[in-house]
C-alpha positions as CSV (number, residue, x, y, z in Angstrom):
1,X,38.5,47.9,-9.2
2,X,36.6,45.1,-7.9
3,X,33.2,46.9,-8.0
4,X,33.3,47.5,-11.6
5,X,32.7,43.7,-12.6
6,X,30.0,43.0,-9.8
7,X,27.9,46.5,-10.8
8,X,29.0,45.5,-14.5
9,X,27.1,42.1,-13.6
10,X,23.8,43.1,-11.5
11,X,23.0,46.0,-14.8
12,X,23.4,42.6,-16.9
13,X,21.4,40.8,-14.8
14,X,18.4,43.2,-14.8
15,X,18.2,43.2,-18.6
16,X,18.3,39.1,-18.6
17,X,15.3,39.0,-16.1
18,X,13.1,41.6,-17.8
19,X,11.6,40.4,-21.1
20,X,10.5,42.7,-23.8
21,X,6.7,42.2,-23.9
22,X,6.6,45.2,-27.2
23,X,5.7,44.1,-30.6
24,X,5.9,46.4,-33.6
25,X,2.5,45.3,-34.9
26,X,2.2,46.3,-38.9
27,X,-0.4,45.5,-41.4
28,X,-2.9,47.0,-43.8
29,X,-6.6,47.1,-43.8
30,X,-8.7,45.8,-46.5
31,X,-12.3,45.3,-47.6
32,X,-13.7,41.6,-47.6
33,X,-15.9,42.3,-50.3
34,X,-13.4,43.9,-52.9
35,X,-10.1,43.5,-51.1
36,X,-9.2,47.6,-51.8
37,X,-7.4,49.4,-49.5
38,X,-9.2,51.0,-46.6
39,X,-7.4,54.4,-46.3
40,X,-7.8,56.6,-42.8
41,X,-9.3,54.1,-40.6
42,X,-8.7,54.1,-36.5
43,X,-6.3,51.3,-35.1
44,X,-6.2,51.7,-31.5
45,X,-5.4,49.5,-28.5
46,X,-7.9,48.7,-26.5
47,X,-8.2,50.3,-22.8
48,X,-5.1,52.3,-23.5
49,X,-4.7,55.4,-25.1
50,X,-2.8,54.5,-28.0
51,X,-3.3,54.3,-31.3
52,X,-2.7,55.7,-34.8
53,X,-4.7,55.9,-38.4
54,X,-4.1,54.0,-41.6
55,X,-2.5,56.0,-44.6
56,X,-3.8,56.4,-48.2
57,X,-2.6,53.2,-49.1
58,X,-3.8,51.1,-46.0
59,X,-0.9,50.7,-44.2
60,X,-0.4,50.9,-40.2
61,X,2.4,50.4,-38.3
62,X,1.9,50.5,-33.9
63,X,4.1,49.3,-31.0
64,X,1.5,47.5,-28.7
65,X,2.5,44.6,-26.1
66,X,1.7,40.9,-26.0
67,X,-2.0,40.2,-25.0
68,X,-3.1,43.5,-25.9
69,X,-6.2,43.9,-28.4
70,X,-6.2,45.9,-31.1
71,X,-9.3,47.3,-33.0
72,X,-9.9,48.1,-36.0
73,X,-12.7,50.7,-36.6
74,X,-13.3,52.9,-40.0
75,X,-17.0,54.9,-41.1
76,X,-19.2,52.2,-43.6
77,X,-17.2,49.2,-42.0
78,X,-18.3,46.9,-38.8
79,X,-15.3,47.3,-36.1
80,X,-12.4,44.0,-36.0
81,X,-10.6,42.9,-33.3
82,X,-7.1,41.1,-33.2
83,X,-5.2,39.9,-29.9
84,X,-1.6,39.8,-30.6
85,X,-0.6,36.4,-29.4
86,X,1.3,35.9,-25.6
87,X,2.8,32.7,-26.6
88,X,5.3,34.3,-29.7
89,X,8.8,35.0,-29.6
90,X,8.7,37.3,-32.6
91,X,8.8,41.1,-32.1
92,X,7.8,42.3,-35.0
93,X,3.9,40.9,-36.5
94,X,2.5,41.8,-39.6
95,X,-1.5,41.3,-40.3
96,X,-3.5,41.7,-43.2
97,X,-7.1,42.7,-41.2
98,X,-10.7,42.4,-43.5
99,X,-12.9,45.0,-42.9
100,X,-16.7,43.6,-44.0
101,X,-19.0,46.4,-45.4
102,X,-21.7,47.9,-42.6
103,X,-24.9,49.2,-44.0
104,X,-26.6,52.0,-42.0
105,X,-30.4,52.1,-42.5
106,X,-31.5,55.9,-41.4
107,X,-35.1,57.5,-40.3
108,X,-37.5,58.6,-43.4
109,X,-37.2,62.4,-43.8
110,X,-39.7,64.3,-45.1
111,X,-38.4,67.7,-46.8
112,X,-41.1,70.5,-47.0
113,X,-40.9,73.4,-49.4
């Protein structure tokens, strides 16, 4: 009968001494220049492989940790980076992330008939 309190307090212990580093990191993605949604676009943490895609309307929604970069990437845009803060006590961060426009100048191609 004794044991039960001392095992009852080392399990309590272990969860006081280890801190939940997660965030649940939401947001959606916009354009600078018109500030429409940016639909389909790749949200992945950097040097891990995790990650998920924006849906029709923008939105995202990942679990990453504290410190961890997160980048933003889409076809037509130039790639943005976000480091969730270390220093927050908040587990749950929402982000509203600006894509700006990326031009892509090709090769000349002639076409013969």
């Amino acid at each position: 009968m004794r044991k039960i309190p001392i095992i009852l307090f080392i399990a309590f212990s272990f969860n006081a001494f280890s801190q939940d580093k997660s965030v649940q990191l939401t947001g959606i993605l916009v354009s600078t220049d018109s500030l429409l949604t940016i639909p389909f676009a790749n949200v992945l943490i950097k040097n891990k492989e995790q990650g998920t895609i924006s849906d029709f309307y923008g939105y995202f929604s990942l679990v990453a940790n504290k410190g961890d970069t997160i980048i933003f990437s889409c076809l037509g845009y130039k790639r943005a980076r976000y480091i969730i803060p270390m220093k927050t006590d908040e587990n749950f961060i929402t982000v509203v992330q600006k894509l700006a426009s990326d031009t892509i100048i090709l090769k000349e191609t002639k076409v013969y008939p």
